[in-house]
mmCIF file of the N, C-alpha and C atoms, coordinates in Angstrom:
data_MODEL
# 
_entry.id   MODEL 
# 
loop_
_atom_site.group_PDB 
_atom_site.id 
_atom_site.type_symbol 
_atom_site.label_atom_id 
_atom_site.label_alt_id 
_atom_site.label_comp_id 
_atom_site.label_asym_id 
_atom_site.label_entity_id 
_atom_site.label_seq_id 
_atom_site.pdbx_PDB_ins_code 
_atom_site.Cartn_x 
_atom_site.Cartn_y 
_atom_site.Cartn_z 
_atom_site.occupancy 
_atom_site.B_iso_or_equiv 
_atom_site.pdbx_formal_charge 
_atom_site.auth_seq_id 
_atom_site.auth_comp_id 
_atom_site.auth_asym_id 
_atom_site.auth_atom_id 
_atom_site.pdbx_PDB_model_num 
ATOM 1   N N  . UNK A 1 1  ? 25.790  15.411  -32.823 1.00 0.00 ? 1  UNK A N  1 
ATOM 2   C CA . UNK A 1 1  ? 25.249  16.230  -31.787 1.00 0.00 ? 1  UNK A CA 1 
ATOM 3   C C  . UNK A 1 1  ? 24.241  15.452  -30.933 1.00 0.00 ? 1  UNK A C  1 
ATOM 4   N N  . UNK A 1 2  ? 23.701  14.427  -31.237 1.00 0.00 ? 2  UNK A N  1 
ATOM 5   C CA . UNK A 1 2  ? 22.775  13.582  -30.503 1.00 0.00 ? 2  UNK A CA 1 
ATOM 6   C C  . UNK A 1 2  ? 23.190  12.576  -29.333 1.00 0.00 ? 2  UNK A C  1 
ATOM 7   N N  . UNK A 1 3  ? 23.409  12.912  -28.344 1.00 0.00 ? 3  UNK A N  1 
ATOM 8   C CA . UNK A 1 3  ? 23.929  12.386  -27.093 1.00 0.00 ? 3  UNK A CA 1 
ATOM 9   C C  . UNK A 1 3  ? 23.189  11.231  -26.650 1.00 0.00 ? 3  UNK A C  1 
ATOM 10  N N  . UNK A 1 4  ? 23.437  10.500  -26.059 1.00 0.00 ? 4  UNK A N  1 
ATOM 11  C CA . UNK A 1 4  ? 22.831  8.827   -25.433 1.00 0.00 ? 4  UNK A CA 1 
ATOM 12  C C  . UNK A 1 4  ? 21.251  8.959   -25.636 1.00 0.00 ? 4  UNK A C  1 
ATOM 13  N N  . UNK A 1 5  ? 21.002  8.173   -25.070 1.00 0.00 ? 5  UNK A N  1 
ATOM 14  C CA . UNK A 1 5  ? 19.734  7.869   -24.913 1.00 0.00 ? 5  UNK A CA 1 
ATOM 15  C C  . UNK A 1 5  ? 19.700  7.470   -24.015 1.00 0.00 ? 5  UNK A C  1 
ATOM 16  N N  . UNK A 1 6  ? 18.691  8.185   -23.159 1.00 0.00 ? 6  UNK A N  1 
ATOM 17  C CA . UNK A 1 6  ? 18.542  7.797   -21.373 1.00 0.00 ? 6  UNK A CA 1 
ATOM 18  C C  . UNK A 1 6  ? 17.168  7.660   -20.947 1.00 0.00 ? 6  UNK A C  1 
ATOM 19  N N  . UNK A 1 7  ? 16.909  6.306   -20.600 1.00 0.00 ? 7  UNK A N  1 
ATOM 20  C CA . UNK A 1 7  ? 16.252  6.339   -19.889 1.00 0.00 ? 7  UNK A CA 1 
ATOM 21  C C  . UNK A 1 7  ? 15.421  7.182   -18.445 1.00 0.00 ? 7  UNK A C  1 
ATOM 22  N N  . UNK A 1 8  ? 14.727  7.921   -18.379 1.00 0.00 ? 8  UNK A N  1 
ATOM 23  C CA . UNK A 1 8  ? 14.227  8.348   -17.770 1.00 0.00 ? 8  UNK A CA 1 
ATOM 24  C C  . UNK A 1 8  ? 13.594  7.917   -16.349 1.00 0.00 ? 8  UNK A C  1 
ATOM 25  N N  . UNK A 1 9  ? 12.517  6.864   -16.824 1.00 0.00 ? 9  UNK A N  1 
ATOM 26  C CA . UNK A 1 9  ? 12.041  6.096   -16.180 1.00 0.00 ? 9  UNK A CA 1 
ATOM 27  C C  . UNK A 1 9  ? 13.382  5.241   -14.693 1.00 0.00 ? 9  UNK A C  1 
ATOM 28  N N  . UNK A 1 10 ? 14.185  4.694   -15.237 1.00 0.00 ? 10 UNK A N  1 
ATOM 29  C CA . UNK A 1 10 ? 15.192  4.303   -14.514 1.00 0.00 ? 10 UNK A CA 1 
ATOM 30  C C  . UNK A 1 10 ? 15.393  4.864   -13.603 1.00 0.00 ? 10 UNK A C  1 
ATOM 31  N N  . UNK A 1 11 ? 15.947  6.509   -13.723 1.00 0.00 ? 11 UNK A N  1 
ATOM 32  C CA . UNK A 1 11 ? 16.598  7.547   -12.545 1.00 0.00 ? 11 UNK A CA 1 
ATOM 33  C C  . UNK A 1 11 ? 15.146  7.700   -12.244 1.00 0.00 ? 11 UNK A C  1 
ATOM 34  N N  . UNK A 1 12 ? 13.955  7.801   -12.333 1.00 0.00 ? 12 UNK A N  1 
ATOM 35  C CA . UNK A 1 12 ? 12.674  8.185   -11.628 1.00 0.00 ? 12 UNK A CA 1 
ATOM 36  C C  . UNK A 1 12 ? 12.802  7.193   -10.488 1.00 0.00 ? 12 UNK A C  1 
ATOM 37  N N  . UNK A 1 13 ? 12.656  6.069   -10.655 1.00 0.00 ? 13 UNK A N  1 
ATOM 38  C CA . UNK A 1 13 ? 13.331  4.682   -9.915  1.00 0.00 ? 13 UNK A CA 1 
ATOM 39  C C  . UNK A 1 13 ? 13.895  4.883   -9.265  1.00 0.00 ? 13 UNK A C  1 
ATOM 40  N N  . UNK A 1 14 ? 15.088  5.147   -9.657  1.00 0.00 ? 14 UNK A N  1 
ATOM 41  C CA . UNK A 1 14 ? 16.464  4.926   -8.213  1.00 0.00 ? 14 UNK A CA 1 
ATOM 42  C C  . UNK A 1 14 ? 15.974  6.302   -7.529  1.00 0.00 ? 14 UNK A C  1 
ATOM 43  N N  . UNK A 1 15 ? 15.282  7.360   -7.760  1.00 0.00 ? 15 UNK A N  1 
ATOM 44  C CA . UNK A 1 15 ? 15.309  8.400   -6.942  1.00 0.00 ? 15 UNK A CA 1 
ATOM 45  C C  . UNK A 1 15 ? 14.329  7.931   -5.593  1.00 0.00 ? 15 UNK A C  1 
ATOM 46  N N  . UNK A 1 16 ? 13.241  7.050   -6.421  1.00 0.00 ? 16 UNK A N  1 
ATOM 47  C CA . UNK A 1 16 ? 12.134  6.587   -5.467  1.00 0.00 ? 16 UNK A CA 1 
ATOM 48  C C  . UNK A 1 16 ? 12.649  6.008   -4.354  1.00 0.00 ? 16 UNK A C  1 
ATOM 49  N N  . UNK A 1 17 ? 13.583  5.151   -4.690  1.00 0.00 ? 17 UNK A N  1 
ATOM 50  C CA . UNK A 1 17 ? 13.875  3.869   -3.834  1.00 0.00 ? 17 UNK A CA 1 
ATOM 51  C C  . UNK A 1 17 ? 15.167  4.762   -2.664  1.00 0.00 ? 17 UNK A C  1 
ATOM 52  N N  . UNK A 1 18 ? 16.171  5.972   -3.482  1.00 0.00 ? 18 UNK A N  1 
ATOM 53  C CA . UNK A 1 18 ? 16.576  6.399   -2.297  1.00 0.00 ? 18 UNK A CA 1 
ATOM 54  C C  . UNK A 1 18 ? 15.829  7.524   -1.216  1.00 0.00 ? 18 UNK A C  1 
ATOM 55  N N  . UNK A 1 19 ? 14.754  8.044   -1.415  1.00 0.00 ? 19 UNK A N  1 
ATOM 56  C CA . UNK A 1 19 ? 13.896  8.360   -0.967  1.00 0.00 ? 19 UNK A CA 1 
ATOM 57  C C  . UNK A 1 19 ? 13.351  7.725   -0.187  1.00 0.00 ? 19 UNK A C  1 
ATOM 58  N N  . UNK A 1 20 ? 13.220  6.422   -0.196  1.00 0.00 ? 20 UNK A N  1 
ATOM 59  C CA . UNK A 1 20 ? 12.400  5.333   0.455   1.00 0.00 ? 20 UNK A CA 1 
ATOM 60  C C  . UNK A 1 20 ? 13.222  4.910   1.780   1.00 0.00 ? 20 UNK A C  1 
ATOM 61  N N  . UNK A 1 21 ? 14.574  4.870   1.263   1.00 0.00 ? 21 UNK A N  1 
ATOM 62  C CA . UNK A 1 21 ? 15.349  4.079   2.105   1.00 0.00 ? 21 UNK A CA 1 
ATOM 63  C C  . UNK A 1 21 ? 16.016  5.329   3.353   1.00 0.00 ? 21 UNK A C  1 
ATOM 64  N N  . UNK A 1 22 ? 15.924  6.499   2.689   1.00 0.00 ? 22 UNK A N  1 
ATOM 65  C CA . UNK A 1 22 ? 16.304  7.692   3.610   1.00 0.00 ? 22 UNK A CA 1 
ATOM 66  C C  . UNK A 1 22 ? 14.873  7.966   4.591   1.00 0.00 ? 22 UNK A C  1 
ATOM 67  N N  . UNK A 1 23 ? 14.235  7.925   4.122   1.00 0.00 ? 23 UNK A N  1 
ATOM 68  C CA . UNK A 1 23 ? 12.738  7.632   4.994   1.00 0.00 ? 23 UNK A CA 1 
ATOM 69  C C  . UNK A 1 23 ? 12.951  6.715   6.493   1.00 0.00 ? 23 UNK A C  1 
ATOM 70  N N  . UNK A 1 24 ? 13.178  5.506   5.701   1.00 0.00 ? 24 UNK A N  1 
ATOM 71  C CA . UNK A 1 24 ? 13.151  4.595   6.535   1.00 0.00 ? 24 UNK A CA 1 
ATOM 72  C C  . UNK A 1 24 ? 14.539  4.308   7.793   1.00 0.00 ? 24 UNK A C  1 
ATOM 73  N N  . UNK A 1 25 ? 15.629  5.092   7.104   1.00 0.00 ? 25 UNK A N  1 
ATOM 74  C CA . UNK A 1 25 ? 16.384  4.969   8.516   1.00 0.00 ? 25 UNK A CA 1 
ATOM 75  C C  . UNK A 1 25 ? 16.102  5.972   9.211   1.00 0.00 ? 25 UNK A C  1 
ATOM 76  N N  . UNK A 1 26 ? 15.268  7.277   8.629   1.00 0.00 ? 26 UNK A N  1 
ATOM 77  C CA . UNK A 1 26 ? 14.716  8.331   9.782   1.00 0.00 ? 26 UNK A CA 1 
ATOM 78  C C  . UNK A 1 26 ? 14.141  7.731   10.799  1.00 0.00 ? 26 UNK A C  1 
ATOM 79  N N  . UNK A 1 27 ? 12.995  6.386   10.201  1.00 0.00 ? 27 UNK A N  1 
ATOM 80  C CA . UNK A 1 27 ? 12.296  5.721   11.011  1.00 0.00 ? 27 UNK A CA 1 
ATOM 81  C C  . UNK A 1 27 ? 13.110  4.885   11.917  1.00 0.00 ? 27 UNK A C  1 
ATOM 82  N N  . UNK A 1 28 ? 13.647  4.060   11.540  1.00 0.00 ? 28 UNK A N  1 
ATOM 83  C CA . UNK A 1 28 ? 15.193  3.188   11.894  1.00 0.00 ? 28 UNK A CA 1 
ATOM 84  C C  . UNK A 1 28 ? 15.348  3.792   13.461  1.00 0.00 ? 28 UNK A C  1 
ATOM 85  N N  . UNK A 1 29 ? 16.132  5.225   13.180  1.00 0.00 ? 29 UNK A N  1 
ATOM 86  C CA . UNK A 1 29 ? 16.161  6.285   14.123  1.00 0.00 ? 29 UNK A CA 1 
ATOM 87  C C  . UNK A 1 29 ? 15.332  6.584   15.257  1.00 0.00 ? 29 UNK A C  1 
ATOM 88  N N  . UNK A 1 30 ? 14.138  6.893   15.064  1.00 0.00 ? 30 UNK A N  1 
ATOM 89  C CA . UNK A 1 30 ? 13.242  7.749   15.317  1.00 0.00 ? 30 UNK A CA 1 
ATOM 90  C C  . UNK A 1 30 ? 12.759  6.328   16.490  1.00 0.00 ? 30 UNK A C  1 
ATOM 91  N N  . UNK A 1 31 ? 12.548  4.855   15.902  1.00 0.00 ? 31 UNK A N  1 
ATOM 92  C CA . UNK A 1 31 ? 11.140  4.289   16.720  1.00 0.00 ? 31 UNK A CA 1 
ATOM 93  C C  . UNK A 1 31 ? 12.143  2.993   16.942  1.00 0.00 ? 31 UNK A C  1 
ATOM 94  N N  . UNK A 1 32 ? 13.178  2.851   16.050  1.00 0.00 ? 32 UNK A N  1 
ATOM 95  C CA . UNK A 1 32 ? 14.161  1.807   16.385  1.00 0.00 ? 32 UNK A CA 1 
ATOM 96  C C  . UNK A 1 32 ? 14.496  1.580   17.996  1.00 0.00 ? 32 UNK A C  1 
ATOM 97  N N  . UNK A 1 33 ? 14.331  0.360   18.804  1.00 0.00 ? 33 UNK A N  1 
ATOM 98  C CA . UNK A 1 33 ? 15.030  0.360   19.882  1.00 0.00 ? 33 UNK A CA 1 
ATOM 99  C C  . UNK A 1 33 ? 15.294  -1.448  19.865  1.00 0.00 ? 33 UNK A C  1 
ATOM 100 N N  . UNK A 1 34 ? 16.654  -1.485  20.966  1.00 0.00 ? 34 UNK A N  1 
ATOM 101 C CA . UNK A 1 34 ? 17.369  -2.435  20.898  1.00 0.00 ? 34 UNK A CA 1 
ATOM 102 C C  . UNK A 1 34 ? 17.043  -3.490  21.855  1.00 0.00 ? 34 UNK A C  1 
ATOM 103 N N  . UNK A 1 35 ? 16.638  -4.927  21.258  1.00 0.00 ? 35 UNK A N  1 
ATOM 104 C CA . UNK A 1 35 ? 16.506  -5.873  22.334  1.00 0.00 ? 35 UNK A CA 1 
ATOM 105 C C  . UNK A 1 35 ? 16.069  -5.690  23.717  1.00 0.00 ? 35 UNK A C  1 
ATOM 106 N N  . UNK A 1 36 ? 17.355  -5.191  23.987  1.00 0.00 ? 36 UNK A N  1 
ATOM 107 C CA . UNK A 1 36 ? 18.221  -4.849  25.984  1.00 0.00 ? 36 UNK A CA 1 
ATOM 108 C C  . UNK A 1 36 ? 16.699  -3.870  25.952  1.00 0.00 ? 36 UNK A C  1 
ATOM 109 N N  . UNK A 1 37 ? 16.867  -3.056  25.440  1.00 0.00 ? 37 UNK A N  1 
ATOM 110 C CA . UNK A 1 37 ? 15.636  -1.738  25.932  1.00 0.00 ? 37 UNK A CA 1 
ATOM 111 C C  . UNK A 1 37 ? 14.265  -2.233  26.027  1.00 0.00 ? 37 UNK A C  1 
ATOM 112 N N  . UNK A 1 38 ? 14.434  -3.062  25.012  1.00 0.00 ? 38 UNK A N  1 
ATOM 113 C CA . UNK A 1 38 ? 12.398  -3.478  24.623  1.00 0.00 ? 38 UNK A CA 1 
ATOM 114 C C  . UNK A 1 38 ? 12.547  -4.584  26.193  1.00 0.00 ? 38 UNK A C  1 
ATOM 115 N N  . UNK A 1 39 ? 13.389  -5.382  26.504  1.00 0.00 ? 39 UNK A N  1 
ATOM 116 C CA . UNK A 1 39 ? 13.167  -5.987  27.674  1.00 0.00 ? 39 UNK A CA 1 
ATOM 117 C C  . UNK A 1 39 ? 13.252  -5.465  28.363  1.00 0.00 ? 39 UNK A C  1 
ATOM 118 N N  . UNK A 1 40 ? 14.266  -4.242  28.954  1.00 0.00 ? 40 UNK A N  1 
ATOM 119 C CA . UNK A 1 40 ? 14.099  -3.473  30.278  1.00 0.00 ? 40 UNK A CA 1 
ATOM 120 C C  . UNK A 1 40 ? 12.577  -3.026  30.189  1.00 0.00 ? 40 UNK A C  1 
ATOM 121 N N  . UNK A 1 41 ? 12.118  -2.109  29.315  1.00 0.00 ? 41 UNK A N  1 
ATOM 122 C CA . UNK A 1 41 ? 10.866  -1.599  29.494  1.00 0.00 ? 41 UNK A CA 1 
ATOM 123 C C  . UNK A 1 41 ? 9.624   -2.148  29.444  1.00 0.00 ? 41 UNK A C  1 
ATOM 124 N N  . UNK A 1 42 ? 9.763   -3.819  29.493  1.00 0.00 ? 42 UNK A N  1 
ATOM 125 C CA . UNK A 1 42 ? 8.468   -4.486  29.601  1.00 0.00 ? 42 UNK A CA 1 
ATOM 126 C C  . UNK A 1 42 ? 9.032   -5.274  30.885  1.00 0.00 ? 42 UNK A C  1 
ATOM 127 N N  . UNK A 1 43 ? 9.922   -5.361  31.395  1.00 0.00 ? 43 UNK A N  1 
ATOM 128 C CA . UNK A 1 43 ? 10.408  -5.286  32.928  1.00 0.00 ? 43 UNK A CA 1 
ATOM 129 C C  . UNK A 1 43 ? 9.984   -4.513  33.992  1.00 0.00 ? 43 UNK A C  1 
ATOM 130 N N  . UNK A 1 44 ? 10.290  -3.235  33.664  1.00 0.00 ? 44 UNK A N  1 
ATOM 131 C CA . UNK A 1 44 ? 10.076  -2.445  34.147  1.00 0.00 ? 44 UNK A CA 1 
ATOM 132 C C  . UNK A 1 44 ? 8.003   -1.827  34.139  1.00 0.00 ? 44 UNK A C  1 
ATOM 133 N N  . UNK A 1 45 ? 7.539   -2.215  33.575  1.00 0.00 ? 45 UNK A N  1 
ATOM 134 C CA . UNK A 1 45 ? 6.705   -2.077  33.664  1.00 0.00 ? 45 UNK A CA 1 
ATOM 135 C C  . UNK A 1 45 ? 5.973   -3.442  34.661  1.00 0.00 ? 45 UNK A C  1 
ATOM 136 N N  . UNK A 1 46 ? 6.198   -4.470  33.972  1.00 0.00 ? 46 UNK A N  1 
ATOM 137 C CA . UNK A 1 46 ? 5.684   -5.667  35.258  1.00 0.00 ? 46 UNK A CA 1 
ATOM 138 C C  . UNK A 1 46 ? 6.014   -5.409  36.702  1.00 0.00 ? 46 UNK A C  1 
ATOM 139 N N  . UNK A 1 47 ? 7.177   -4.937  36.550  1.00 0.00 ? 47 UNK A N  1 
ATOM 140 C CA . UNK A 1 47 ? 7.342   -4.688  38.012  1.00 0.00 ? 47 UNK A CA 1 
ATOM 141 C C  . UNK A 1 47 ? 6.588   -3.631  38.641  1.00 0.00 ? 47 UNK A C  1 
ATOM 142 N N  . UNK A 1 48 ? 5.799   -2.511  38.239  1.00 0.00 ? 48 UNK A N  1 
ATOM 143 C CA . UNK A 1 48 ? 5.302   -1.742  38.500  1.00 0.00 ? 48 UNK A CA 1 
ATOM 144 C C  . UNK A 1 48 ? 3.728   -2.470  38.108  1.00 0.00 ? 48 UNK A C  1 
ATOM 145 N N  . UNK A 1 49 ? 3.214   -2.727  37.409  1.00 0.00 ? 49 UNK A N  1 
ATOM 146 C CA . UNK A 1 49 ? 1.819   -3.711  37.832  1.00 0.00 ? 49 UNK A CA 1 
ATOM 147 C C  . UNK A 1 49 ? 1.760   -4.209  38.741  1.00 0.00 ? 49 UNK A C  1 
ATOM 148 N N  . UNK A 1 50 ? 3.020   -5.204  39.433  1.00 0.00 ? 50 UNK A N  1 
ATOM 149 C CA . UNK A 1 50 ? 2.671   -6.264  40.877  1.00 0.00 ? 50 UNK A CA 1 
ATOM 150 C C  . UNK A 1 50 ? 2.947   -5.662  41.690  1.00 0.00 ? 50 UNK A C  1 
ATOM 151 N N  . UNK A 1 51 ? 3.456   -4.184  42.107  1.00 0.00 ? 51 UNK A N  1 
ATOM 152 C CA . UNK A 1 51 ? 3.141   -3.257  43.202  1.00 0.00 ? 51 UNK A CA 1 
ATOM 153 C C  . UNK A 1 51 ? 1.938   -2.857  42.911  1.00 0.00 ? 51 UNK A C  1 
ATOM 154 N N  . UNK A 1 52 ? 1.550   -2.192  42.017  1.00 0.00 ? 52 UNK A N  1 
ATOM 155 C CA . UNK A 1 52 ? 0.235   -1.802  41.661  1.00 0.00 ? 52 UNK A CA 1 
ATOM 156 C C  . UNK A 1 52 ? -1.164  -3.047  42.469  1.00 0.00 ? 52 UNK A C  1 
ATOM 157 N N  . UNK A 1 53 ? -0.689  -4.226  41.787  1.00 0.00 ? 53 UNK A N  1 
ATOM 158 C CA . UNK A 1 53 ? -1.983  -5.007  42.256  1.00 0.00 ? 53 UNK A CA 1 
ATOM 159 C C  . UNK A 1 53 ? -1.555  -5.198  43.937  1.00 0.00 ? 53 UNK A C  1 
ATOM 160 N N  . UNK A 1 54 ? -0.582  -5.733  44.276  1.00 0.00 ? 54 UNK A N  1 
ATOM 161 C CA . UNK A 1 54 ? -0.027  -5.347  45.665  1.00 0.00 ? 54 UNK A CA 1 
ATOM 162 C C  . UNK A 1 54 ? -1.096  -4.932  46.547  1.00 0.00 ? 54 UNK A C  1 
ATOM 163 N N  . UNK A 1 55 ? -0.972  -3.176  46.213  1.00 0.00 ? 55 UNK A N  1 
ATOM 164 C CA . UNK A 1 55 ? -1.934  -2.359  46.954  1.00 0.00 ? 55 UNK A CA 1 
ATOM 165 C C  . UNK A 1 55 ? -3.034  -2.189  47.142  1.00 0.00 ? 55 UNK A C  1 
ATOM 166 N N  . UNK A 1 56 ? -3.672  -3.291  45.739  1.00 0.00 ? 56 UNK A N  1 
ATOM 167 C CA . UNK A 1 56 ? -5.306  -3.140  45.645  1.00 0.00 ? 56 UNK A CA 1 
ATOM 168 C C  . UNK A 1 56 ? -6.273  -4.002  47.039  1.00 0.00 ? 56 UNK A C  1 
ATOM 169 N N  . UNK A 1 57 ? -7.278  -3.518  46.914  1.00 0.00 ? 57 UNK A N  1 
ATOM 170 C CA . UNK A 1 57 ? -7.833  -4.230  47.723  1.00 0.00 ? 57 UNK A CA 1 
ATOM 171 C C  . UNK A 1 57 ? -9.309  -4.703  47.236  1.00 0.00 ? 57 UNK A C  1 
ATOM 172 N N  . UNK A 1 58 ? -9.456  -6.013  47.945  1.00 0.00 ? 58 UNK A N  1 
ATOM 173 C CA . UNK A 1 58 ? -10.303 -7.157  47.090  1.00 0.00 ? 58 UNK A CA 1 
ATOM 174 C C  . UNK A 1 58 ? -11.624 -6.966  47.918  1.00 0.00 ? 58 UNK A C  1 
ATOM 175 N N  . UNK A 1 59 ? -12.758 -7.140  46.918  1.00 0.00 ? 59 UNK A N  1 
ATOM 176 C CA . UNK A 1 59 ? -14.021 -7.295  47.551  1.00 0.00 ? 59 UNK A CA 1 
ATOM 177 C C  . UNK A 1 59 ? -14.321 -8.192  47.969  1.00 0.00 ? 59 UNK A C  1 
ATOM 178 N N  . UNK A 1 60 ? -14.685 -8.658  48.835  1.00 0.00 ? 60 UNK A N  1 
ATOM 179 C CA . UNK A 1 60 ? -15.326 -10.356 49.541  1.00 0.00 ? 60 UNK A CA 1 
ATOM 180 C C  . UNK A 1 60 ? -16.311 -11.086 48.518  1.00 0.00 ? 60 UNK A C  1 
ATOM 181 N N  . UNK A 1 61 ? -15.822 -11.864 48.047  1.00 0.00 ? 61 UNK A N  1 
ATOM 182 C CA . UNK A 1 61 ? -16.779 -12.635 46.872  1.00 0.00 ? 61 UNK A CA 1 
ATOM 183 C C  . UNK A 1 61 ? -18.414 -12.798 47.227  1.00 0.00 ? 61 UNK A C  1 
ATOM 184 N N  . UNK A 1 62 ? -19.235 -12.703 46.508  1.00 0.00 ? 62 UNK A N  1 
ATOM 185 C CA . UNK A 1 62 ? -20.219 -12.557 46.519  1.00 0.00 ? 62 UNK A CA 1 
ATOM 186 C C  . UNK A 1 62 ? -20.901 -11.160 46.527  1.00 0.00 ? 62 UNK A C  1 
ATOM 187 N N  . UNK A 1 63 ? -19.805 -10.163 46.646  1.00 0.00 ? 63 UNK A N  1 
ATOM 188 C CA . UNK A 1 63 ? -20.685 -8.631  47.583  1.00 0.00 ? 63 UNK A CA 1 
ATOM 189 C C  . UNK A 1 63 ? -20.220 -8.011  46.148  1.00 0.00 ? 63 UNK A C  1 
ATOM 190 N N  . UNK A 1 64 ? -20.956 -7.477  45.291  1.00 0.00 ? 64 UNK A N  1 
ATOM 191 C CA . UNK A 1 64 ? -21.223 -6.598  44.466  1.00 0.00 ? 64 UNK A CA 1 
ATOM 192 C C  . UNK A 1 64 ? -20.725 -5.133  44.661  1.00 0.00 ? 64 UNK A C  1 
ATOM 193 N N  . UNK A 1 65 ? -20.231 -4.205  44.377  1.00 0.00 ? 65 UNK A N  1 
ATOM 194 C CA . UNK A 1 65 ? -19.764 -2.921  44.398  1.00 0.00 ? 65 UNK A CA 1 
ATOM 195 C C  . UNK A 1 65 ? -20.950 -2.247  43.772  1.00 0.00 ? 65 UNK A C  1 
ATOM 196 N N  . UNK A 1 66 ? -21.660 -0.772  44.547  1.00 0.00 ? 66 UNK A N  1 
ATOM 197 C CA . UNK A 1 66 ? -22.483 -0.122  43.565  1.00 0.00 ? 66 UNK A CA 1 
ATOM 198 C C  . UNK A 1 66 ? -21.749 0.560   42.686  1.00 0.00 ? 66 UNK A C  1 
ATOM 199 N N  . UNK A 1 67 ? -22.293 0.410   41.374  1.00 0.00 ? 67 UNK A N  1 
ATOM 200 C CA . UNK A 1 67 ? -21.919 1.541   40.300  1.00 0.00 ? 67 UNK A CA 1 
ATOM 201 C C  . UNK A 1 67 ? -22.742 2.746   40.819  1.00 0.00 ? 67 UNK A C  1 
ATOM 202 N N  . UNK A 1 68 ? -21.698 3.644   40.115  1.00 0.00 ? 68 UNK A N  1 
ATOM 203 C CA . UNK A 1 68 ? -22.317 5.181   39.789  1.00 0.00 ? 68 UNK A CA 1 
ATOM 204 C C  . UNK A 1 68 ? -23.175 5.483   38.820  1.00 0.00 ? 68 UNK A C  1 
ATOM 205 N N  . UNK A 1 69 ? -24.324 6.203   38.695  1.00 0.00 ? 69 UNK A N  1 
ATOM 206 C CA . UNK A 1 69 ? -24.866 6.261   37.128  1.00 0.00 ? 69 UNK A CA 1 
ATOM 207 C C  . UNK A 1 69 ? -24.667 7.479   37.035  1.00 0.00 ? 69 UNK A C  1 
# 
């Protein structure tokens, strides 16, 4: 009547680790992006800084701007 002997500890283990790994392709999912994208969107952003500075306009060196207090 005395059936195997099982480790316990073991399946505590493998439960951890698929837990872990189902986690992590949520993350995978969730924040994962591809090469092509991470370069379009740091493209796309430079290009929108050098219009940005573009439009700014420069103080004549030496002349101080007042702050606000």
């Amino acid at each position: 009547m005395a059936g195997d002997v099982v480790n316990l500890r073991q399946f505590r283990k493998q439960k951890t680790r698929s837990d872990h790994e189902k986690a992590a392709e949520q993350n995978r999912i969730t924040f994962g992006r591809t090469k092509a994208e991470k370069t379009l969107t740091q493209t796309l952003n430079e290009t929108a800084e050098r219009r940005l500075d573009q439009g700014r306009r420069e103080t004549p060196s030496g002349i101080e701007r007042p702050t606000e207090d």
